[in-house]
C-alpha positions in Angstrom: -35.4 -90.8 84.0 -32.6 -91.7 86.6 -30.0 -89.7 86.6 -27.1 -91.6 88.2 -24.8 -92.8 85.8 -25.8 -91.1 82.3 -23.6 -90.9 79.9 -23.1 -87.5 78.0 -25.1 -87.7 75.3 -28.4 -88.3 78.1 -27.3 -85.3 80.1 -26.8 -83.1 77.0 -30.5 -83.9 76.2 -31.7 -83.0 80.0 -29.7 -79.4 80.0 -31.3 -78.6 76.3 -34.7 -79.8 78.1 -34.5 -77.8 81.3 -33.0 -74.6 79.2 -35.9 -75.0 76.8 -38.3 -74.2 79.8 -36.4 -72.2 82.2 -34.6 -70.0 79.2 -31.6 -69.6 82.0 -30.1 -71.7 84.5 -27.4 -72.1 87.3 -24.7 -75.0 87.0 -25.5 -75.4 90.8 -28.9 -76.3 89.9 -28.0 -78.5 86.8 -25.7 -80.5 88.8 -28.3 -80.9 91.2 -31.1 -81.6 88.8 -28.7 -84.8 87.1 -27.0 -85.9 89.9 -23.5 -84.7 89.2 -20.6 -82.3 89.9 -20.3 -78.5 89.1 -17.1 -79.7 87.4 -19.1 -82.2 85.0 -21.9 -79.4 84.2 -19.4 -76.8 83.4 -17.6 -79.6 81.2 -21.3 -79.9 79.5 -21.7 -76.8 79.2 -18.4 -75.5 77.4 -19.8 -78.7 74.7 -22.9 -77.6 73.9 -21.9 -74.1 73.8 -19.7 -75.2 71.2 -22.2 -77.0 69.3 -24.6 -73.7 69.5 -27.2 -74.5 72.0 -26.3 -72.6 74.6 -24.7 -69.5 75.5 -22.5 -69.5 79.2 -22.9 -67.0 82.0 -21.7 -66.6 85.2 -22.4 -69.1 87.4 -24.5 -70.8 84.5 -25.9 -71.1 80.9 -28.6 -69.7 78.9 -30.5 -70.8 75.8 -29.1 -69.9 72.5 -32.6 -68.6 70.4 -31.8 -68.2 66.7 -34.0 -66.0 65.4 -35.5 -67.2 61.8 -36.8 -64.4 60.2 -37.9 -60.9 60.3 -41.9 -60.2 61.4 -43.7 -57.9 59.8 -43.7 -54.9 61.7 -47.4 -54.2 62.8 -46.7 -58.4 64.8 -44.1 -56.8 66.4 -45.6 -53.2 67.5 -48.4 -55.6 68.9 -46.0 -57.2 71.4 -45.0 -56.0 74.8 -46.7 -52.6 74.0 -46.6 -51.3 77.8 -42.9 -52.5 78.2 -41.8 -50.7 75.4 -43.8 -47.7 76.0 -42.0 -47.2 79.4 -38.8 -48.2 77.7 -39.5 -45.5 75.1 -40.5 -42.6 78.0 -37.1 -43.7 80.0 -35.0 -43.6 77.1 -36.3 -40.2 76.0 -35.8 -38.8 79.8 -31.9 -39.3 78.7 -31.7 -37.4 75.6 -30.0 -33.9 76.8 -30.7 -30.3 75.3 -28.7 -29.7 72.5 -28.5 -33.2 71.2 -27.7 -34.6 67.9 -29.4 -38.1 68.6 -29.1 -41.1 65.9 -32.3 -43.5 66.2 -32.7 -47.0 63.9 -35.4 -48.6 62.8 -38.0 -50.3 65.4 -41.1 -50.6 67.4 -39.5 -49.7 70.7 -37.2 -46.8 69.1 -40.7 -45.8 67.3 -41.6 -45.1 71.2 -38.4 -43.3 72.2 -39.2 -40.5 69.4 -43.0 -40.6 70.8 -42.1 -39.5 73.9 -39.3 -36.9 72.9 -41.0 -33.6 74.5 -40.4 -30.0 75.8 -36.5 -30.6 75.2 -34.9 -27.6 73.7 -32.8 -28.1 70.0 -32.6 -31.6 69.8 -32.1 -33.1 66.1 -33.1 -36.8 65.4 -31.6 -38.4 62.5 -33.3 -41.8 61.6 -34.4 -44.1 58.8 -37.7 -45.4 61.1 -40.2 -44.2 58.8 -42.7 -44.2 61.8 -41.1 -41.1 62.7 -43.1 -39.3 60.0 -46.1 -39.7 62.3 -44.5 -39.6 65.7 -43.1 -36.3 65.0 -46.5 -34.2 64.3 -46.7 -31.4 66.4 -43.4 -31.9 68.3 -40.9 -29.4 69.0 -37.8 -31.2 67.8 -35.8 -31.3 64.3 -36.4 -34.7 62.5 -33.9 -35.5 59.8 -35.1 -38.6 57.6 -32.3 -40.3 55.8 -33.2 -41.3 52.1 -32.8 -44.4 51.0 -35.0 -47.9 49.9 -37.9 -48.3 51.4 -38.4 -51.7 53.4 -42.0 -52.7 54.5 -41.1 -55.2 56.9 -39.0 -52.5 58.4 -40.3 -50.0 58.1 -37.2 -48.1 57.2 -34.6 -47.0 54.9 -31.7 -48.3 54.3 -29.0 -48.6 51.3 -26.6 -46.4 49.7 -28.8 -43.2 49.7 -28.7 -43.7 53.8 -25.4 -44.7 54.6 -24.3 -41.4 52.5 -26.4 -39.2 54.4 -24.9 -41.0 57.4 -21.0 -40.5 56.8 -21.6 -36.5 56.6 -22.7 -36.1 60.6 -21.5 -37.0 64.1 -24.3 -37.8 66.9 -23.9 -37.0 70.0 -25.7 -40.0 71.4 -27.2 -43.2 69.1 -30.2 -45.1 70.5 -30.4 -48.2 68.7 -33.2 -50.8 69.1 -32.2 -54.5 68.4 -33.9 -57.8 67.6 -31.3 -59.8 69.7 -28.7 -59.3 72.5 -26.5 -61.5 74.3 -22.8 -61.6 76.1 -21.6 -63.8 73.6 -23.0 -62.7 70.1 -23.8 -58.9 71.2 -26.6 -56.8 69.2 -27.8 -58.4 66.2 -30.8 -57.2 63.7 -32.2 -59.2 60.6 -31.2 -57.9 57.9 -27.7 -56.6 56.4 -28.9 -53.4 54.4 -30.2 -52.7 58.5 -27.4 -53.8 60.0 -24.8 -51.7 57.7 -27.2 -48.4 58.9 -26.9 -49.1 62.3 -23.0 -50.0 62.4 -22.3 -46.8 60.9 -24.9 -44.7 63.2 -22.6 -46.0 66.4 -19.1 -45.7 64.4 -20.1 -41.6 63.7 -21.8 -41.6 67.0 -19.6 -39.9 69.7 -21.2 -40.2 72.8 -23.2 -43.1 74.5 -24.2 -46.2 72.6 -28.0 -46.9 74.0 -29.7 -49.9 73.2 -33.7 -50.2 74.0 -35.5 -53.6 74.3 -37.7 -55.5 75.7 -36.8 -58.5 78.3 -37.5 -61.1 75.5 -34.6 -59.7 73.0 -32.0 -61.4 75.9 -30.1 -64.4 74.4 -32.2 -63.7 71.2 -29.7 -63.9 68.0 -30.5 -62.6 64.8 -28.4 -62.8 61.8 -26.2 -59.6 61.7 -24.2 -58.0 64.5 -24.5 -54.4 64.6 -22.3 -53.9 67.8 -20.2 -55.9 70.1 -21.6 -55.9 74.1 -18.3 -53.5 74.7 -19.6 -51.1 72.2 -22.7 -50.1 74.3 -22.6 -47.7 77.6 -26.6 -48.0 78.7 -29.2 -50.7 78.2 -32.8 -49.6 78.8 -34.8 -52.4 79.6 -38.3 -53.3 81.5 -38.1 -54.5 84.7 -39.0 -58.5 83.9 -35.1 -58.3 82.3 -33.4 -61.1 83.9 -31.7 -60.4 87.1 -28.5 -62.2 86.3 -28.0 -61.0 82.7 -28.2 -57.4 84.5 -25.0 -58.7 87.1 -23.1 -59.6 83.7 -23.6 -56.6 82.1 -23.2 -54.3 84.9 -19.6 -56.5 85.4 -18.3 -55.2 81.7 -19.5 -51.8 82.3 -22.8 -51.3 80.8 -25.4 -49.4 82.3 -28.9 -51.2 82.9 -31.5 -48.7 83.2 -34.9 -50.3 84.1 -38.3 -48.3 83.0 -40.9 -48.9 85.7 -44.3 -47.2 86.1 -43.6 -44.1 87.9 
């Protein structure tokens, strides 16, 4: 298609098209790809981010993926297993003897408690249900909240949880997410989760960490557990996008990457 001369509506349709495949993009390099100013792109852009296509960054815009619905859990333990295995072995290296540690529901929190080890009296308080096996033979306390059982999850959540929850104050919360962006922050499927993990980072008095995976980023689920300023460290892999690290690292947060030592 030529590009001189199109009227909104045509360049609208080109930036969903290039965003589609590139998931991220610079408004230098829209305005080059349709033959127009920084000024018009930015102009674009602020439209379709009102329209909920797109999400804009620094210097740019990425795509705005809704997620639909929750996977079963085993789909998801199945994807990026040596990412979040590093991500899990990182995150652990953080936890601090002496710890009281809050940990959600998740396949890459599942790893973080994997890989607690040979750290004196640290407590995990959770309702990942994957703990149970995870935590044969270790040397820390596991506290698992009560609560309704939820396959998909594999958690607990409910009134028996968030009871168990508003007794105890953690010295750090490491919370895994299904989505994360600048503009929506950290967002999880379901509300029963979402209520869990909003009260394990209001009780938690320390660092907020969140754990995921490169693909989570400009993910959005449908609840928001915590706002990007209410998280100090995100442990990530190292295929994490090198400009959502800049924007993060500009509003304070941490990015820790997990490479293979």
């Amino acid at each position: 298609m030529e590009t001189e001369n199109l009227i909104p509506a045509q360049r609208y349709d080109l930036i969903q098209q290039h965003l589609v495949s590139q998931k991220i993009a610079s408004c230098a390099t829209l305005a080059k790809l349709l033959n127009v100013s920084e000024s018009t792109i930015r102009r674009d852009l602020e439209w379709l981010e009102s329209q909920g296509v797109l999400e804009r960054t620094r210097g740019g815009a990425m795509l705005s993926q809704r997620i639909r619905a929750e996977e079963e859990y085993q789909q998801r333990a199945l994807r990026y297993i040596e990412e979040k295995r590093l991500i899990g072995a990182k995150t652990a290296s953080l936890i601090e003897p002496g710890d009281l540690v809050f940990i959600n529901s998740g396949t890459t929190t599942e790893q973080v408690i994997r890989h607690i080890k040979d750290i004196p009296n640290v407590t995990v308080i959770t309702n990942n249900t994957s703990a149970l096996n995870e935590a044969i033979d270790q040397d820390f306390e596991l506290v698992l909240l009560g609560g309704t059982y939820l396959p998909l999850s594999r958690a607990v959540i409910g009134m028996f949880s968030t009871d168990n929850l508003n007794q105890v104050y953690a010295s750090k919360a490491i919370i895994g997410v299904d989505g994360i962006s600048l503009k929506y922050g950290c967002t999880v499927p379901t509300q029963p989760e979402a209520e869990v993990v909003r009260l394990m980072i209001e009780h938690t008095q320390g660092p907020v960490i969140i754990v995921t995976d490169f693909s989570k980023w400009g993910s959005v689920s449908n609840h928001l557990v915590a706002r990007i300023e209410q998280t100090h460290k995100l442990v990530t892999d190292d295929k994490f996008d090198l400009n959502a690290r800049v924007a993060l690292a500009s509003r304070s947060i941490e990015v820790i990457i997990a490479n293979i030592k």
